[in-house]
C-alpha positions as CSV (number, residue, x, y, z in Angstrom):
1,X,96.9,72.9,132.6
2,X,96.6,76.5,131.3
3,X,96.0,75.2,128.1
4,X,93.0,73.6,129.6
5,X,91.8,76.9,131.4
6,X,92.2,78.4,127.9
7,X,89.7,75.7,126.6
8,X,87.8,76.7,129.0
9,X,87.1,80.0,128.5
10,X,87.0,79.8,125.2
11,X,84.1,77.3,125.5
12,X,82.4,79.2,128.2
13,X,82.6,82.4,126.2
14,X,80.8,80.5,123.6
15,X,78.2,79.6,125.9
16,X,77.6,82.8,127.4
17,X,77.3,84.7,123.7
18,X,74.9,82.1,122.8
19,X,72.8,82.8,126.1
20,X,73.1,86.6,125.9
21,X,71.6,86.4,121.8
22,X,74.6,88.3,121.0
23,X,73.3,91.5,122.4
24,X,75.3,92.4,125.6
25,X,78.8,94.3,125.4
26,X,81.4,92.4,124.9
27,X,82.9,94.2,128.6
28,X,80.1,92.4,130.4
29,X,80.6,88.9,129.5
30,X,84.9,89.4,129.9
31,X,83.9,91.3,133.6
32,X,85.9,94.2,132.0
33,X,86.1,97.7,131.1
34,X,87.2,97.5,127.6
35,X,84.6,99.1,125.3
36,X,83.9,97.3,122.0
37,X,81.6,96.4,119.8
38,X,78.4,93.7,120.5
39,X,80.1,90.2,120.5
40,X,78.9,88.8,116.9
41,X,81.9,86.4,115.8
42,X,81.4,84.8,112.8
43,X,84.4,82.1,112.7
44,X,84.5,80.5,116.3
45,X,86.4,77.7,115.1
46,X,89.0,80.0,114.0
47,X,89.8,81.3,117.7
48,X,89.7,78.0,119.3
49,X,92.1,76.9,116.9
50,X,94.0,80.5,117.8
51,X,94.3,79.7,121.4
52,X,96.6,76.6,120.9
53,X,98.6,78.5,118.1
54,X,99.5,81.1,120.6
55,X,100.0,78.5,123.3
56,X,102.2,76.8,121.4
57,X,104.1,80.3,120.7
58,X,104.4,81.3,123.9
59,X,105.6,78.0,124.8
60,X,107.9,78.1,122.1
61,X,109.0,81.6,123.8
62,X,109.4,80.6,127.2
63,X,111.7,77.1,126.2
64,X,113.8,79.5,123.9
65,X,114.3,82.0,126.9
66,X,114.9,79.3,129.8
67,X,118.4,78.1,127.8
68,X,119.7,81.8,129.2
69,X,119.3,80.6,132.4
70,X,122.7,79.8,134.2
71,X,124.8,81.0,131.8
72,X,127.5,83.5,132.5
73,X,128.1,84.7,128.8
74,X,127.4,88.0,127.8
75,X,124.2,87.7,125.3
76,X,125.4,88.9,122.2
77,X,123.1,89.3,118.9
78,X,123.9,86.1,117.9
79,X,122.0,85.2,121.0
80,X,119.2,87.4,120.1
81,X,119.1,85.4,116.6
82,X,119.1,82.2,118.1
83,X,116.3,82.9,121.6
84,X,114.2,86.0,119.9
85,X,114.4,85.6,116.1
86,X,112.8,82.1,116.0
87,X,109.7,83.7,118.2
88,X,109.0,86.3,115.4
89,X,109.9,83.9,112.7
90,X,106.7,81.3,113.4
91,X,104.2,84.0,114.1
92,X,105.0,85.4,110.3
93,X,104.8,81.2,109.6
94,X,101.2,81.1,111.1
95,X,100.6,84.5,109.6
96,X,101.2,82.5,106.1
97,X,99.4,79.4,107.3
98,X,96.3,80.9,108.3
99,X,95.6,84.0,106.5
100,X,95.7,85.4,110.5
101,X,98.0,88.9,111.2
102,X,99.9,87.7,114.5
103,X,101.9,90.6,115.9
104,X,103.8,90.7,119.1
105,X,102.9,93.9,120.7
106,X,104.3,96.0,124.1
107,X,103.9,99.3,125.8
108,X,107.9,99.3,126.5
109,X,109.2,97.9,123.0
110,X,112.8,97.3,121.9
111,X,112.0,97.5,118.2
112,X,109.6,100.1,116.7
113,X,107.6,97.4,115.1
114,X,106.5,95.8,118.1
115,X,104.1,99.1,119.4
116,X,100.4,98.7,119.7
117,X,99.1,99.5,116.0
118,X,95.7,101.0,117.0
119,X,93.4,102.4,120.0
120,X,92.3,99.0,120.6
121,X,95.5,97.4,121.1
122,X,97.0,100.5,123.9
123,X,93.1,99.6,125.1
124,X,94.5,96.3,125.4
125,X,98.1,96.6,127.1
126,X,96.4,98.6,129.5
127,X,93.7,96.3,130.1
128,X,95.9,93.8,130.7
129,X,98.7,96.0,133.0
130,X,95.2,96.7,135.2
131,X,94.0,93.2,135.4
132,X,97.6,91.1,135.9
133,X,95.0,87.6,136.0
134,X,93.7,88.1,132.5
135,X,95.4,85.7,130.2
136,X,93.2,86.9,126.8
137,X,90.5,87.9,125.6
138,X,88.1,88.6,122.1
139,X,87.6,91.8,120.7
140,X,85.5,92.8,117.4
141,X,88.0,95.6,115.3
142,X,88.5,96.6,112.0
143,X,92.4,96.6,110.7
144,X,93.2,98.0,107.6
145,X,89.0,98.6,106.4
146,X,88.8,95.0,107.4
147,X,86.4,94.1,109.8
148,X,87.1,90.6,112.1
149,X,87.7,89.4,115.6
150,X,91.3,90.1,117.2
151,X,92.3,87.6,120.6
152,X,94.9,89.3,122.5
153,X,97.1,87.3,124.4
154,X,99.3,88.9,127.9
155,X,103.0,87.8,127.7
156,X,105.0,88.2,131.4
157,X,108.1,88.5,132.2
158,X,109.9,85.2,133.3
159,X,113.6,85.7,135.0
160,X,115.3,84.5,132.1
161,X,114.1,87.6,130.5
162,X,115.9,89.6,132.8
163,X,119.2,89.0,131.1
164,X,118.4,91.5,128.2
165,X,115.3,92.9,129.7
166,X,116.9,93.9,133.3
167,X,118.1,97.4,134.9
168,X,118.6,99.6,132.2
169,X,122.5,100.1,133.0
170,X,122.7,96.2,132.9
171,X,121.4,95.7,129.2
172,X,124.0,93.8,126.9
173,X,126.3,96.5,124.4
174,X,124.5,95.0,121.9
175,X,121.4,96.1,122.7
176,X,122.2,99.6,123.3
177,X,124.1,99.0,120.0
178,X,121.2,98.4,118.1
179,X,118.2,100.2,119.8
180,X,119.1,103.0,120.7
181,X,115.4,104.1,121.2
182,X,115.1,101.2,123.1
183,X,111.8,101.2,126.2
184,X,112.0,97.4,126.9
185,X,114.2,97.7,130.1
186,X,113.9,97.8,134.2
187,X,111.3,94.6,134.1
188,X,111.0,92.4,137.1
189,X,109.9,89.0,136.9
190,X,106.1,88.6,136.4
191,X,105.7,92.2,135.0
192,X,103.5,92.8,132.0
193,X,106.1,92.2,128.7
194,X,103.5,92.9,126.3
195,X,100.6,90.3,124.5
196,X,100.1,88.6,121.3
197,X,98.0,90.1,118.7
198,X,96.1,87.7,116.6
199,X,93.5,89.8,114.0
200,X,91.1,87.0,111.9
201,X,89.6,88.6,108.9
202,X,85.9,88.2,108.8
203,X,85.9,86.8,105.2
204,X,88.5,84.2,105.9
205,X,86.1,81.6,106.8
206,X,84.4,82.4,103.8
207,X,87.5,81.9,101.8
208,X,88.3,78.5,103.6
209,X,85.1,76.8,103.0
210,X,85.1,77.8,99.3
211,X,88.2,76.4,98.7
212,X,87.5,73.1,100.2
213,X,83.8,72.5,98.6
């Protein structure tokens, strides 16, 4: 079902840049107050196609994270390896697959990797701490002199979670252990955990129908 909703939107969007000729701020179709530049997306196919990526992510993410609940053993970083790691591991995958740059990306992060790598993505966080309905959105950026279309995607904060992601004084040795700058602490269930980042170079769909012509 929110896969549908997703499909939804995303064909909606479609709709209303076609009706708008492109013109109108990308804030005004999304209801939003996220400035950015006039909605001219060049690979649409591309961000349907991200949508049920990052569905199937996060739904990777959530079973991953439900196996903690119940237990009564102290997560260790073997645990981490075997719930968190394999998270990471298929967003470099569709990284590789796609030509994409998928990042997970928070406000509060445990590893220094993780924070918001521009303006537009701390835009975004806080776009989505302000609006706690908005599952994603478009947004036109450049990333490393590239120009192309970015969806962010909100991640929340389920209770199984909690176990690592809980009261500060509660946090497993390991993790105090090992991130010792660590933010991603005193969550409660439902809170903003941080979003997806998927960027889509503009020439990729260039590249792809090349290749396949």
């Amino acid at each position: 079902m929110k896969f549908q909703r997703l499909l939804r939107f995303v064909f909606m969007l479609g709709i209303s840049l076609f009706a708008l000729g492109w013109n109108a701020p990308f804030s005004q179709i999304l209801g939003g107050d996220l400035a950015v530049a006039a909605p001219i997306v060049p690979n649409v196919d591309q961000l349907a196609e991200t949508v049920q990526e990052i569905e199937a992510l996060d739904a990777l993410r959530t079973g991953l994270a439900s196996s903690l609940e119940g237990s009564t053993e102290v997560p260790t970083m073997q645990t981490m390896k075997e719930v968190c790691r394999p998270v990471g591991m298929r967003a470099m995958e569709l990284s590789q697959e796609h030509g994409w740059q998928v990042k997970q990306m928070a406000a509060k992060y445990r590893n220094p990797k993780h924070a918001p790598d521009n303006v537009n993505a701390e835009m975004a966080l806080a776009k989505f701490d302000q609006e706690p309905t908005l599952i994603g959105f478009w947004d036109r950026e450049t990333v490393n002199e590239q120009p192309g279309t970015r969806y962010y995607r909100r991640i929340n904060v389920e209770s199984s979670c909690l176990v690592c992601h809980g009261m500060k004084e509660r946090r497993p040795q390991f993790v105090k252990d090992a991130y010792p700058q660590d933010l991603a602490y005193d969550f409660n269930v439902d809170d903003l955990r941080g979003m997806y980042a998927v960027f889509i170079p503009d020439g990729l769909q260039k590249a792809l129908t090349e290749t396949t012509h």
